[in-house]
N, C-alpha and C positions, 0 to 999 in steps of 0.2 A: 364319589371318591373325594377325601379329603384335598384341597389345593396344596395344601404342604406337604402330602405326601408324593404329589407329582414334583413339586417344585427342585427338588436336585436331581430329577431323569428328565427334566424335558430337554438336555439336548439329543442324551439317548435317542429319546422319543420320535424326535424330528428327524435323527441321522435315520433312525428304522424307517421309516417312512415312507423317506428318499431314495432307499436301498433302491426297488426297483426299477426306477427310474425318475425326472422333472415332475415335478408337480407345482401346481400355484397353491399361493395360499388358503385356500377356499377347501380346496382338495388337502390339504392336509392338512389343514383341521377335522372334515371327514373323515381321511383315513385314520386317523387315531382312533377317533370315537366308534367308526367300525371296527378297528381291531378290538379297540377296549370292548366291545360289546356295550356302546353309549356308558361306559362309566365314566370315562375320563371326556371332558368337553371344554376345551380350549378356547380361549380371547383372541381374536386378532388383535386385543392389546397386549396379551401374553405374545404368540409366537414372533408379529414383525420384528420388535427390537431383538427376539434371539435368533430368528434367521439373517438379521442383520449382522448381529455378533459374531455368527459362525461363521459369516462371507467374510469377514475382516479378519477372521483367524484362518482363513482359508481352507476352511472342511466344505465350502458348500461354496459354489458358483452362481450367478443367475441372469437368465436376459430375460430381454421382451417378447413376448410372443402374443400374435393378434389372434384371434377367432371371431371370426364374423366384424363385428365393428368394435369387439373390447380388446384393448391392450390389456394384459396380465405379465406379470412377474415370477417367471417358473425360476424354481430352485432345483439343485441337483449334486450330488455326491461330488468331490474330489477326489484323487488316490487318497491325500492325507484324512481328508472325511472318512473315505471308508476303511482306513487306519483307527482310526479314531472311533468309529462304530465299534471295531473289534474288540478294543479296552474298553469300551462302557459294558459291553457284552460280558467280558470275560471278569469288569467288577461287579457288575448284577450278580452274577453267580457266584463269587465270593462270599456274596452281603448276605442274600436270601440264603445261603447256606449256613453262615453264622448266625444271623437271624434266628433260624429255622430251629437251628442247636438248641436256640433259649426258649422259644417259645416251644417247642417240642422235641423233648431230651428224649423223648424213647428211639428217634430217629439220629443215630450217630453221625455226624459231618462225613459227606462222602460215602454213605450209603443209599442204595435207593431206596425209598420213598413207600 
């Protein structure tokens, strides 16, 4: 998959993610590319600075947590996160719906499919 096509959902991406519950970084960069079905495959140089970002804008929290002798840095939903999950939710299906218009007009906006 294109990088630029991920490049304005990856915070989407991370708040979905997170839904379930903490995960460290390692783990979510897996869980994407398992949901994506290995299409989409993320940087630890892409995600740190935007799990950074979203801890400072406060959608996402995170401490330490040891397992065995590693320290890791789980990350995890806020209410405002998962506010904020629900607007990227509800602009994805905006988009792919207008998208969807143009690239295929026999399918009328807001009909199924």
């Amino acid at each position: 998959m294109k990088t630029d096509a991920v490049r304005g959902h990856l915070d989407g991406l991370l708040l979905a993610v997170l839904e379930p519950g903490p995960l460290h970084g390692y783990a979510i960069i897996t869980a994407v590319k398992g949901r994506s079905d290995g299409a989409i495959e993320l940087r630890t140089g892409t995600i740190y600075p935007a799990l950074n970002r979203l801890e400072r804008l406060g959608l996402l929290r995170s401490s330490w947590q040891t397992t065995g002798e590693r320290r890791r840095r789980c990350y995890e939903l806020t209410d405002a996160g998962r506010t904020s999950l629900d607007g990227e939710r509800a602009a994805w299906r905006e988009f792919t719906a207008v998208i969807g218009s143009v690239l295929d007009p026999a399918t009328p906006p807001g009909s199924p499919a």
